[in-house]
N, C-alpha and C positions, 0 to 999 in steps of 0.2 A: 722231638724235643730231647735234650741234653740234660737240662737236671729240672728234681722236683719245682726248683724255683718259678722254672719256666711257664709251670701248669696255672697259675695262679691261685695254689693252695694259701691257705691263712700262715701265718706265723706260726701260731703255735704248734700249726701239724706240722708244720718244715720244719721246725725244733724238734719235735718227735722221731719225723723219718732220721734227722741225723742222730739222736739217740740212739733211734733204733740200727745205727749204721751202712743204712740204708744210700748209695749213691748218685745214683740215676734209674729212672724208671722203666720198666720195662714195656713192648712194643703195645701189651695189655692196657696200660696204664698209663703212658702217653697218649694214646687213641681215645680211652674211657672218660679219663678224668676232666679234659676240657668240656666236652659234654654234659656231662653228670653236672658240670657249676655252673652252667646255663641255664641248668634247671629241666634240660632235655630227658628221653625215657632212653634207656642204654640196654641192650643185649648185647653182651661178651659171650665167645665162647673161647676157649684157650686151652692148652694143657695144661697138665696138674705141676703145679710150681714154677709158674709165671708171673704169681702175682697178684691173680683175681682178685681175692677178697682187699688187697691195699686199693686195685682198681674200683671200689664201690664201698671201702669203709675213708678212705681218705676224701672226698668230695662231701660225704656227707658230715661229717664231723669237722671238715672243714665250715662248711655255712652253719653249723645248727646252733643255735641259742638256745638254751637252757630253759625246760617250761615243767610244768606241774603234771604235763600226763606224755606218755611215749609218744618219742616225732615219727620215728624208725623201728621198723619189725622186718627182721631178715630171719627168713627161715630155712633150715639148715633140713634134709631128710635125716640125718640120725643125732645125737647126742653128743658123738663125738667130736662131728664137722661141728657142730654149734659150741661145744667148748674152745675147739682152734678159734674160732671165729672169733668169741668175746675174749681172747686174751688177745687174738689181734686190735680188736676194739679199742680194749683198755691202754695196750702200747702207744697206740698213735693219735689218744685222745688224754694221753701222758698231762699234756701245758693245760685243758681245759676241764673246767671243773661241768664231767657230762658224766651221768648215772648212768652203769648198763647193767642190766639184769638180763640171767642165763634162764631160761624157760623149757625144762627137757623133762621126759619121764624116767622111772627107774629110781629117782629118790621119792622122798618126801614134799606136800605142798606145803609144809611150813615156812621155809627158807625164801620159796620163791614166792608168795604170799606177802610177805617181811618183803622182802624185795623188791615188789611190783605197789607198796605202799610207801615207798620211799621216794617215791615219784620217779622214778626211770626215764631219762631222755631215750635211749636205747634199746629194745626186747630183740634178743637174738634166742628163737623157739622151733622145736622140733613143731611137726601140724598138730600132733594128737595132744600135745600137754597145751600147746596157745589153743583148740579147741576147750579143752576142761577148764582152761580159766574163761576163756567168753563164757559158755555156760552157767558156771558160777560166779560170774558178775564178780569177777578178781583185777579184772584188766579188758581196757576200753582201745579201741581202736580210734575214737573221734578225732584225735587230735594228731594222726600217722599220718605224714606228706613226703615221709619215704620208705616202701617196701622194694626188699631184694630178694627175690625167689632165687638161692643158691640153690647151684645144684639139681636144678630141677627136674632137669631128666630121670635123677635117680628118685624124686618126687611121686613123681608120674610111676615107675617101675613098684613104686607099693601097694 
């Protein structure tokens, strides 16, 4: 495929990706993305600055409707991947009006607390902090019909 158009992304993300000045997609993301909108289970694997995370945040922020408890939990092994992540989120979820909230340890549970009470379409979490909010009944998974285990190799290595 030649451009984003082609994949059958929504409008509002194809308004996004050209914000984000984004072209045409990469060989990641042409492959991923028709997939992922059928509703199908996707493993990519790819190098690093291919594109991945547009290949499995753009499908789903494409279909998702806006609901009172998290649709999507992508889990990042460290705090950092999971910051890139939610501001990729946030870019290419620009035109619709979808809540994400960042769930990582090293700060404070106030924020993310405040956060995860504002109804979050989105949780993108490191394992050990999305563990401390299940535990403490801060954040439900009942209502998740899309998880992305990023990175998980390096998951697995902790």
């Amino acid at each position: 495929m030649s451009s984003f158009a082609e994949l059958g992304l929504s409008r509002p993300v194809l308004r996004a990706i050209e914000r984000a000045g984004y072209t045409a997609p990469t060989p990641i993301q042409a492959q991923a993305i028709p997939i992922a909108l059928e509703g199908k289970d996707v493993i990519g694997a790819s190098q690093t600055g291919t594109g991945k995370t547009a290949a499995f945040a753009l499908p789903i922020i494409s279909q998702m409707v806006p609901d009172l408890e998290p649709q999507c939990l992508v889990l990042e092994p460290t705090r950092e991947l999971a910051a890139q992540v939610e501001e990729q989120m946030n870019r290419f979820s620009y035109y619709r009006p979808l809540n994400v909230v960042l769930l990582h340890g090293g700060v404070g549970y106030g924020s993310q607390v405040d956060g995860l009470e504002n109804k979050p379409d989105i949780v993108i979490a490191t394992p050990g902090r999305l563990l401390d909010h299940l535990s403490r009944g801060t954040m439900s998974l009942r209502k998740v019909k899309h998880l992305v285990l990023d990175e998980v190799d390096r998951m697995l290595d902790m």
